[in-house]
C-alpha positions as CSV (number, residue, x, y, z in Angstrom):
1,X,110.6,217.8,87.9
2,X,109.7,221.3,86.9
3,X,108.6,222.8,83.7
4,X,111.6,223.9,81.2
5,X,110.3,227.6,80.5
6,X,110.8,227.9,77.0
7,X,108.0,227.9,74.4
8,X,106.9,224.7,72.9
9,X,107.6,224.5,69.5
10,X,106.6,220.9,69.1
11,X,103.2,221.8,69.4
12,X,102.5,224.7,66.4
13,X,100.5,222.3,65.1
14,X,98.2,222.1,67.7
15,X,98.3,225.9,68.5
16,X,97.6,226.3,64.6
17,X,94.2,223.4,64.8
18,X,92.7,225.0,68.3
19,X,94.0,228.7,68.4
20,X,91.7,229.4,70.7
21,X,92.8,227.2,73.6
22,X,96.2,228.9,73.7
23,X,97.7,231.9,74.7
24,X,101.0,233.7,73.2
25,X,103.3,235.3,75.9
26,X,106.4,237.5,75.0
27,X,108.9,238.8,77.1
28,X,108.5,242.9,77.4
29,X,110.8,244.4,75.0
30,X,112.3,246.9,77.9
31,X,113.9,244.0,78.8
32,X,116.2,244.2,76.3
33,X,117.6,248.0,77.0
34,X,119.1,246.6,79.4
35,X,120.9,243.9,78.2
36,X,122.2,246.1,75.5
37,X,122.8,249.1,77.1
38,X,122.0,251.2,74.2
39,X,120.4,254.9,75.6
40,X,119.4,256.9,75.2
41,X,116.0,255.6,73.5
42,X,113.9,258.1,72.6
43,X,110.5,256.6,72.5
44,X,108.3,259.7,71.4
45,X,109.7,263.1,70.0
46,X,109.5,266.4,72.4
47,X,107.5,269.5,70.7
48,X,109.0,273.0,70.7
49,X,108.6,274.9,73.3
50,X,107.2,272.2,75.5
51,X,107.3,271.5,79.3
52,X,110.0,268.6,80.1
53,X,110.4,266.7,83.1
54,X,112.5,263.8,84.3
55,X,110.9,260.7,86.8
56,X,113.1,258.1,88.0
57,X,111.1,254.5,88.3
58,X,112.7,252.8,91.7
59,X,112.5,249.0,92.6
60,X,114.3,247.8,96.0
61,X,114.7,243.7,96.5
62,X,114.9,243.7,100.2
63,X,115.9,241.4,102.8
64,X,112.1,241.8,104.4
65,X,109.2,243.3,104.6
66,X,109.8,245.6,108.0
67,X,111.2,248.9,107.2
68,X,112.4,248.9,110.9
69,X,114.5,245.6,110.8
70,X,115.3,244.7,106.7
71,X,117.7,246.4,104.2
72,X,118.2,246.7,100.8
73,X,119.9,244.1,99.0
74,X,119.0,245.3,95.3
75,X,118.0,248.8,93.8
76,X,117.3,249.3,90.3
77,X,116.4,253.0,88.9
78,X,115.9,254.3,85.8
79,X,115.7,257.9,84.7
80,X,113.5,258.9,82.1
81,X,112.3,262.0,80.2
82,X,108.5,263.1,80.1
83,X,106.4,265.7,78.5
84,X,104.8,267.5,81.6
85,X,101.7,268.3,79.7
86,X,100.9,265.9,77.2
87,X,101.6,263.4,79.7
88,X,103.9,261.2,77.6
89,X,107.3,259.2,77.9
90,X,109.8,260.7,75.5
91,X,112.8,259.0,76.5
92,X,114.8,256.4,78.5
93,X,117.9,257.9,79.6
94,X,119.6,256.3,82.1
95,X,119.8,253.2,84.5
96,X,121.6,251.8,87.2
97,X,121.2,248.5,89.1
98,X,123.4,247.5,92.2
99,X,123.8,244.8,95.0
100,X,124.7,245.6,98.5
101,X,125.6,243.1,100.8
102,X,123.5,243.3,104.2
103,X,125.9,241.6,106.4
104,X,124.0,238.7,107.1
105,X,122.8,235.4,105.3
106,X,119.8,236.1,103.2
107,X,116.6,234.0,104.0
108,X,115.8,230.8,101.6
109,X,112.4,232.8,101.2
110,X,113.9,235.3,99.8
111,X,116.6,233.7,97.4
112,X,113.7,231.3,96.3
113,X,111.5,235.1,95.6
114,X,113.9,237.0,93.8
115,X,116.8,234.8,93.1
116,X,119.7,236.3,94.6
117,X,121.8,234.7,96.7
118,X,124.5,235.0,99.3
119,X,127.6,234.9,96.6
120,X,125.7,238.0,94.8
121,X,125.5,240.4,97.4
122,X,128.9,239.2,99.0
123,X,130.9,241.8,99.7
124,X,128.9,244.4,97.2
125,X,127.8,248.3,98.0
126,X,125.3,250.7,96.4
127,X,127.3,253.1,94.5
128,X,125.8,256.5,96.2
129,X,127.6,258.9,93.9
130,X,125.5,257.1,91.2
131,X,122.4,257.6,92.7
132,X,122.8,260.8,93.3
133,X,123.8,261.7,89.9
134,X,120.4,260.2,89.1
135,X,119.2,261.9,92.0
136,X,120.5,265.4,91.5
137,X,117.7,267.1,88.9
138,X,115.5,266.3,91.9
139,X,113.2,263.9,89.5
140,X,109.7,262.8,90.5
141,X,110.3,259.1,92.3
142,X,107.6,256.6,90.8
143,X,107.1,253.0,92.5
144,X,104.7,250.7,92.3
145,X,103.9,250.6,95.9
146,X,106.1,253.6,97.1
147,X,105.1,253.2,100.3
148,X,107.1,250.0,100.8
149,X,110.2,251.3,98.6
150,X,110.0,255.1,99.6
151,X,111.4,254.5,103.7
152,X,113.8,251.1,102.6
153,X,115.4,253.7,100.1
154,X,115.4,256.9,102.1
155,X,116.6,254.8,105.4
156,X,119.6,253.9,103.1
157,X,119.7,257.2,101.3
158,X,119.0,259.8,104.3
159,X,120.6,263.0,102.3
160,X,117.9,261.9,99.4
161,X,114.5,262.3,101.7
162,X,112.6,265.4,100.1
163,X,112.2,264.1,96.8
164,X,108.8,263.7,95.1
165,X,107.1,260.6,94.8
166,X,104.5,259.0,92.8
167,X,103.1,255.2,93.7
168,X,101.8,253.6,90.5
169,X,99.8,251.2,92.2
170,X,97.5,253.1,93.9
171,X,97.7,255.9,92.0
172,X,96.7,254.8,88.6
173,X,92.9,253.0,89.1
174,X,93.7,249.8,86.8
175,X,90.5,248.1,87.9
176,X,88.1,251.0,86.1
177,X,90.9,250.1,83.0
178,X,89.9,246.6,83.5
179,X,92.4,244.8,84.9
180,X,91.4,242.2,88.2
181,X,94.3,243.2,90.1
182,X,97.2,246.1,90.1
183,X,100.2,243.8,91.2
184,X,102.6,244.5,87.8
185,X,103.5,241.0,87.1
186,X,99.3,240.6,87.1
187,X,99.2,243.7,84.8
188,X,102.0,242.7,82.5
189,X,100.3,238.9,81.8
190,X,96.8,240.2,81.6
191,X,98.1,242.3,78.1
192,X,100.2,239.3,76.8
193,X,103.5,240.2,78.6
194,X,106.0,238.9,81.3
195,X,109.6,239.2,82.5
196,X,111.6,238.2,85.3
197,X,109.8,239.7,88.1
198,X,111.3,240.8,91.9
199,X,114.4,241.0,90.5
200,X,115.1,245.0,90.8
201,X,115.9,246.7,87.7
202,X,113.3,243.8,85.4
203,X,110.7,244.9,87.9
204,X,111.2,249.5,86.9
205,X,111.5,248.5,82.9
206,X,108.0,246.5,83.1
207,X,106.1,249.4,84.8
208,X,108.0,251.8,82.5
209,X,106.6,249.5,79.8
210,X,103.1,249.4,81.3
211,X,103.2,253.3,81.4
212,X,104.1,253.7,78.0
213,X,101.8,251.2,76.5
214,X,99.1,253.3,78.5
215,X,99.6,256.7,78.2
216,X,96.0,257.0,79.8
217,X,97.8,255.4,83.2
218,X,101.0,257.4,82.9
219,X,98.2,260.6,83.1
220,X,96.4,259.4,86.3
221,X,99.9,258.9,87.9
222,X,101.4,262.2,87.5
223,X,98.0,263.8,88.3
224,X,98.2,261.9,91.5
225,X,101.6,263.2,92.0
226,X,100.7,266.9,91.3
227,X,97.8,267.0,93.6
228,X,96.9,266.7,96.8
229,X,95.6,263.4,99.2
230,X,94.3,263.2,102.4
231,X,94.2,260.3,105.0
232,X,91.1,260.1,107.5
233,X,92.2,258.5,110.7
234,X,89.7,257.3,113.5
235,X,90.8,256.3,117.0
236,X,89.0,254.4,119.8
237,X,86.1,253.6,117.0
238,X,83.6,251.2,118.4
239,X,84.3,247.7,118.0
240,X,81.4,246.8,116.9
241,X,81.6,249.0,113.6
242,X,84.7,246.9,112.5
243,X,83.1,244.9,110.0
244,X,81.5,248.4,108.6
245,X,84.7,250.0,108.6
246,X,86.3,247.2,106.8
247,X,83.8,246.9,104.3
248,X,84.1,250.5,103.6
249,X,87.4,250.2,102.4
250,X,89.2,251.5,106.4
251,X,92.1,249.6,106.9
252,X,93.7,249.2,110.5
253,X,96.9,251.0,111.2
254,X,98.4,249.0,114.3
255,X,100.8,251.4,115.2
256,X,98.0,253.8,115.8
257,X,95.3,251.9,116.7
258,X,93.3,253.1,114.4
259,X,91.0,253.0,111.5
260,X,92.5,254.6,108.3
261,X,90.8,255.6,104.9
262,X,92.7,257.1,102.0
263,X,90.9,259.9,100.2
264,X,91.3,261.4,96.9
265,X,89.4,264.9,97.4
266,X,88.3,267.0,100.2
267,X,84.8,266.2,99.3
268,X,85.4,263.0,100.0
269,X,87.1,263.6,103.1
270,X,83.9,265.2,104.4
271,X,81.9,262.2,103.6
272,X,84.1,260.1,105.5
273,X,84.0,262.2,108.4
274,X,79.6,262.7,108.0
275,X,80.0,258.7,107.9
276,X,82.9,258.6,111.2
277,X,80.1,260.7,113.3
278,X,77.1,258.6,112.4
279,X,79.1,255.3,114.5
280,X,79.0,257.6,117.6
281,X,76.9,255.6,120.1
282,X,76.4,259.0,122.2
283,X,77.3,262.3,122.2
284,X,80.1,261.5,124.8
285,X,82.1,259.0,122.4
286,X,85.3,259.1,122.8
287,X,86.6,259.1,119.2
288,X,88.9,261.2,117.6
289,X,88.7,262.2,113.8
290,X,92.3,263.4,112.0
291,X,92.4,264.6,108.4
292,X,96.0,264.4,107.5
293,X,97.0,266.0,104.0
294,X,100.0,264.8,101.7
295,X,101.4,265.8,98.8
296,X,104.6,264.2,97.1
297,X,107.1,265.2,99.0
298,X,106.3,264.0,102.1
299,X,103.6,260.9,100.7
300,X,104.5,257.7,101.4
301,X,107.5,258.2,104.4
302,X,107.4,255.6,107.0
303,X,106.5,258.3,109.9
């Protein structure tokens, strides 16, 4: 029989004899916006004369994980104002959260993940004119992992497919801030919070929560929106350096066949390639080195 998930108050008195043994969870106060519907909410207060921006914070529930096959059965967005500068949240200005019905049953896997189900999505459609109102001030995009969200929403929302985006997962280094992992429902329990995760629009108010409880991660993401990245690839790589390409952090893109490394800076695209050469078993290898280069308008697509 599972667990009732409400807090225990019959037991105060044994949280109050062995405080230590117990831990105090409370659901993130975003979560509430919502329900209410009361915006805007101005959570800091602009200075004259500043730079202002708007973001939007995307979440898709989907009805899979292949961008070639699954659709979107659930976007949430939320559109909010930032200082450019200082790097701060001012505002939370608007939100919109929608069904859309994908024409076929939904899997028990995912009904059991997210909790929708078939009677939700029945007969429901994305209201487009919506999201392109939320769209039209061409906002920076910010998902945590945009490059899962980015081609489910821009499959979906073709007319939409040059606008910026940011990924707070990889683009915020939570580790060196001393969290074990960067999953959000990970980051929202480690400081004491939770809320109804994989469920669209609960999923954009707990980063947007996360981001203003640490203005010190809302920094690192725009910087790694404003700047540049790079991507090394190597093809036809000796097999016998996979376990040192693994352990170097290379990951292997199938479609390619290839071994892939994300990079930050140029420098360190140059150290990857120094490291590449250095596998070569003779000077007639026949790898191939590609430096790709991203910035946010065209990070994260599927191609």
């Amino acid at each position: 029989m599972a667990r009732q998930n409400v807090f225990p108050l019959e037991r105060l008195e044994d949280i109050r004899r062995r405080p230590r043994d117990f831990r105090l969870l409370e659901r993130i106060p975003f979560e509430y916006a919502r329900l209410d519907g009361h915006l805007p909410i101005v959570l800091n207060e602009p200075e004259p004369g500043e730079r202002i921006h708007t973001l939007v914070i995307l979440d898709t529930e989907t009805t899979g994980l292949k961008h070639s096959e699954d659709v979107i059965i659930e976007l949430g967005l939320i559109k909010v104002t930032f200082a450019y500068d200082r790097r701060l949240v001012l505002s939370i200005d608007r939100m919109y959260d929608g069904f859309e019905d994908p024409g076929r049953p939904l899997s028990r896997e995912i009904t059991d993940l997210t909790g929708i189900s078939d009677a939700m999505v029945s007969g429901q459609r994305l209201d487009e004119d919506r999201v392109g109102q939320l769209m039209a001030t061409d906002p920076l995009v910010v998902a945590h992992n945009a490059a899962f969200d980015r081609p489910f929403f821009e499959k979906r929302f073709p007319s939409l497919g040059n606008l910026a985006w940011a990924d707070s997962y990889s683009g915020v280094d939570w580790r060196r801030m001393g969290y074990r992992r960067a999953n959000l429902e990970d980051l929202a329990f480690s400081d004491g919070w939770f809320y109804d995760a994989h469920r669209a629009n609960d999923d954009c108010l707990a980063l947007l929560w996360m981001l203003y409880t640490h203005p010190g991660a809302f920094g690192q993401l725009i910087n790694s929106a404003v700047g540049e990245s790079y991507l090394v690839r190597a093809l036809r790589t000796p097999f016998s350096a996979k376990d040192e390409l693994k352990s170097r952090g290379y990951f292997f893109e199938s479609r390619y066949k290839a071994w892939s490394r994300n990079c930050r800076t140029e420098e360190e695209v140059r150290s990857e390639e120094a490291f590449l050469n250095g596998l070569r078993e003779d000077a007639f290898s026949p790898m191939e080195i590609v430096k790709l280069s991203f910035n946010a308008r065209n990070r994260f697509k599927s191609a």
